[in-house]
N, C-alpha and C positions, 0 to 999 in steps of 0.2 A: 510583655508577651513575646515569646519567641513562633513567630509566625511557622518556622518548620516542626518544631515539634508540638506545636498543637494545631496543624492544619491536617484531617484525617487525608491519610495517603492508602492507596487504593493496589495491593499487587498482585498484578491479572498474570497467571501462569496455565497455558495450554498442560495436560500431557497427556500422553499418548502411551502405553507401557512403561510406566518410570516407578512400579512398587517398590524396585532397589533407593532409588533416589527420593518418594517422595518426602519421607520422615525425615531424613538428612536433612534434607533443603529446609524443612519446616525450622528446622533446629537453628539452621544456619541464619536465615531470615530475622529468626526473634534475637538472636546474638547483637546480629548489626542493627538491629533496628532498636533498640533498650531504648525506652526512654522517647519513643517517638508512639504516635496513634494513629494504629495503621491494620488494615483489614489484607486476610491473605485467601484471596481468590483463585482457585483451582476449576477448570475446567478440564472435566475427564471424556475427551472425543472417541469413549463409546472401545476403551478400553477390553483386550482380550485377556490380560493377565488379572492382577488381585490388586489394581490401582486403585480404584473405587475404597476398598475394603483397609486399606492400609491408612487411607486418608482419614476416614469415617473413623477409625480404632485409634486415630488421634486425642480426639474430644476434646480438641482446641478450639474453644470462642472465638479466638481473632481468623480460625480457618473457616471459610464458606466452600463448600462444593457444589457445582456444577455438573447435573450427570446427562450430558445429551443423549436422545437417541437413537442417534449412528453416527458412523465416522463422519463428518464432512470437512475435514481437513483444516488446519494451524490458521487459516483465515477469520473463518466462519467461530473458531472456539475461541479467538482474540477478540473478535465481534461479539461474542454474548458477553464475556467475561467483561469486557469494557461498558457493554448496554446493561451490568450490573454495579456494577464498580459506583460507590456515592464520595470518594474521598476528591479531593480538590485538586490532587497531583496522583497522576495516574502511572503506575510506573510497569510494565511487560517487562520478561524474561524470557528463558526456557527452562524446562523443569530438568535436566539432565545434569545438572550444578558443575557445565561449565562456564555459564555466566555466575559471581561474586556477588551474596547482595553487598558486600563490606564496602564496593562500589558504591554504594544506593548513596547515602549519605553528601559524597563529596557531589556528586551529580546533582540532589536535591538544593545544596545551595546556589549553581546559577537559577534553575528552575523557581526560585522564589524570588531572586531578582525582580523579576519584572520585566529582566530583558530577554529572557528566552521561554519560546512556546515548548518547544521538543529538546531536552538535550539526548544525545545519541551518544554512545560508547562507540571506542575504536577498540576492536581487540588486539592488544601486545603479544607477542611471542604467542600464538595460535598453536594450540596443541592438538590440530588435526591433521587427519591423513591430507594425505595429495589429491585421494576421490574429492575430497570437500573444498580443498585449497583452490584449486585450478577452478571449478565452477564458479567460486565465489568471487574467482577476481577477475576472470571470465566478464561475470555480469556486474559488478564493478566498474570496470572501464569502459561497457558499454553504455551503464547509466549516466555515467558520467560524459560519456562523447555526445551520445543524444539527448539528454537533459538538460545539458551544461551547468547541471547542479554537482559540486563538488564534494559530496559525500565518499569520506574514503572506505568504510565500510557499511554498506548495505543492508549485509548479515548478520550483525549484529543485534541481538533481541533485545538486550539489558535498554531501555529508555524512560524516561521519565516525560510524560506531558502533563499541559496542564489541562485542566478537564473540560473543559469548552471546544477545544484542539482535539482533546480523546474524540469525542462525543459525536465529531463531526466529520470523521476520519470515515466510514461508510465501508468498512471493506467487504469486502465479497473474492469467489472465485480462488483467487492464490497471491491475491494481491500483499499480503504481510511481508511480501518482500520489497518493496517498494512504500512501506509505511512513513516514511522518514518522507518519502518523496510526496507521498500524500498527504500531511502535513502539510508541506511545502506549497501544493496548490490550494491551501487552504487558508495561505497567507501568513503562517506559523514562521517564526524567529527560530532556526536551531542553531545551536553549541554541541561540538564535538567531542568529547575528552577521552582520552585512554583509560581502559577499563584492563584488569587480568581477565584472562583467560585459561582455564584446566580441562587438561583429561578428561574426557565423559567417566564419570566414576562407574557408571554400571548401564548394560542395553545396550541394544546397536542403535547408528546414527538410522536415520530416516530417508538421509538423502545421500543422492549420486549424481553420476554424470547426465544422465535424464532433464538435470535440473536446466542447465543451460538450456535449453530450447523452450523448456516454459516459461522461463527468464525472458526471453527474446519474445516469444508471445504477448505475454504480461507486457511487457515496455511497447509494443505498437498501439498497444489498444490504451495505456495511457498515455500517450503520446499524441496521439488522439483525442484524448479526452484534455490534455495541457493544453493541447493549442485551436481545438476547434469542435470543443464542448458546447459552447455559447453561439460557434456562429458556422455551422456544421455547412453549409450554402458554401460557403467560402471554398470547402475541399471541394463537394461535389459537385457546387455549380460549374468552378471554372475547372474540373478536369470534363466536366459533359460540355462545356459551352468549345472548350478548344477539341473536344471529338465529333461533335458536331460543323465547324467550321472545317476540319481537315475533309469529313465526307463529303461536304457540298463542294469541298478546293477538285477532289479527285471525281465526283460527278462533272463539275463544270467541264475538267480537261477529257472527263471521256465523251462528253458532247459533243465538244470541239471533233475531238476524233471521229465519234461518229458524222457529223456535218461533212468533217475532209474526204467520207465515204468510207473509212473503215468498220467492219462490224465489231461488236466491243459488249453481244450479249455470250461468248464463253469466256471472257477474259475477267480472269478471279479479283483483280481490283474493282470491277464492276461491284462485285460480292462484298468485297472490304470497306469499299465504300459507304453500299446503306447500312453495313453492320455499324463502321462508326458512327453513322446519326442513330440509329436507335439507339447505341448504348451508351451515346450524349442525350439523348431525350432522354433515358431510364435514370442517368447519374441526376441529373438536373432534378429530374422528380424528385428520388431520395433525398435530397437535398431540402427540396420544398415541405417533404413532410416530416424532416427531422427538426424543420427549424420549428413550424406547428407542433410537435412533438413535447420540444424543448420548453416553447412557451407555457404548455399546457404543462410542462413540469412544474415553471413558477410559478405561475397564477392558480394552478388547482391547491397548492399549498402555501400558499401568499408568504413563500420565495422572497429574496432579492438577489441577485447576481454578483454582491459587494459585500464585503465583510467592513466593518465598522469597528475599530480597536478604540479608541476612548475618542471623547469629544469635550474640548476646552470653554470655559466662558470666563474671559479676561486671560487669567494663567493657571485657573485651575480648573480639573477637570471634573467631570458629572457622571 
């Protein structure tokens, strides 16, 4: 049995205005895929051109369409697409075919190893403008400086997971640019490989300079959620517990001052003072009811906070 080609493979493709590109891609897809069992999932994010209709006038079995309805952006349509998807190895793109499936193939074989959850393309010689280039390596090395996770491209769509990894990936918001990263806190094995990259054959790109700042958003708020998801007390407590110790430092010394007879009710530390205790008291709270918060995430869905990849008895596993 050759476990790649008869393990169903699942390919989740967003698009958004891509009538030029969708047939092509369909084409292209069953080329490289010959001889493998594999479903080709399109989700149409509420499309204003004839995308829908181009798909549908296919009448391809292996293609399933997704028609949401309304925009909610390349996150949310990778999220259905994958909360559909039944194949074992899940593999995303982008439908504007400058991601290769002819790619697909050599990627599928770490992904069956065994030893990789996510493999990710690098894309080679990038045949985009400078709008797209500069953002993306932009938020590249910023991921890379604050995550210390070494992923050299990001932006990269074309990946292959395996489907326990898809499944549990949660994305929401704008987060698909940081999927590879999500993964990664999900305890997922990835591999890198260089994948081509072409020309957008037809359509305008979607993104721009804009993108950098929701880049930069997106990373605090998972940055956040990498290190103090589980024990959220940790941030809030001790940034309220050291605002609260500096207001009581500068009441004590305006005591004193009043004591040595100075007056010290116009003088604005006075004012800074109780601000930092209250809004050490207010951090601390938050704190207290995100940690309640958190638990009532586990236990109301009997949760565990640990992921489990196989378990041995003697030398072999169960």
């Amino acid at each position: 049995m050759n476990i790649i080609t008869d393990s169903l493979l699942s390919i989740v493709v967003p698009l958004y205005n891509e009538e030029d590109n969708a047939a092509l891609l369909t084409k292209k897809i069953h080329e490289s895929l010959e001889g493998y069992n594999y479903q080709i999932i399109y989700i149409d994010d509420f499309s204003t051109d004839h995308t829908r209709k181009v798909v549908k006038d296919l009448k391809d079995e292996k293609v399933h369409l997704i028609e949401l309805k309304k925009n909610y952006g390349q996150s949310l349509a990778l999220a259905a697409g994958i909360d559909y998807a039944k194949g074992e190895y899940i593999i995303t793109m982008d439908g504007d075919l400058q991601n290769d499936p002819s790619d697909i193939p050599q990627m599928l074989t770490y992904a069956v190893s065994g030893e990789y959850d996510v493999v990710t393309g690098i894309r080679q010689k990038r045949k985009d403008s400078l709008v797209k280039k500069i953002p993306s390596k932009i938020a590249n090395f910023l991921v890379r400086r604050v995550t210390k996770l070494d992923i050299k491209d990001n932006g990269c769509a074309l990946k292959v997971f395996t489907k326990d990894i898809a499944k549990d990936l949660n994305l929401y918001g704008e987060m698909h640019r940081f999927i590879t990263l999500l993964a990664h806190l999900e305890g997922a094995q990835i591999k890198q490989v260089p994948v081509k990259h072409h020309a957008r054959h037809a359509g305008v790109s979607k993104y721009g300079l804009e993108r950098v700042f929701k880049v930069v958003a997106d990373m605090m708020l998972l940055l956040f959620i990498r290190k103090y998801f589980q024990r959220p007390i940790h941030l809030f407590g001790i940034f309220g517990v050291l605002l609260i110790i500096l207001g009581f430092l500068i009441n004590i010394y305006l005591l004193a001052v009043k004591l040595m007879g100075e007056d010290i009710g116009t003088r604005p530390l006075l004012i800074f003072g109780m601000m930092f205790i209250l809004a050490g008291i207010q951090l601390f709270t938050i704190g207290i009811v995100m940690e309640l918060l958190i638990r009532t995430y586990y236990e109301s869905q009997s949760k565990r906070p640990y992921r489990i990849k196989k378990v041995f008895v003697g030398d072999k596993a169960s």
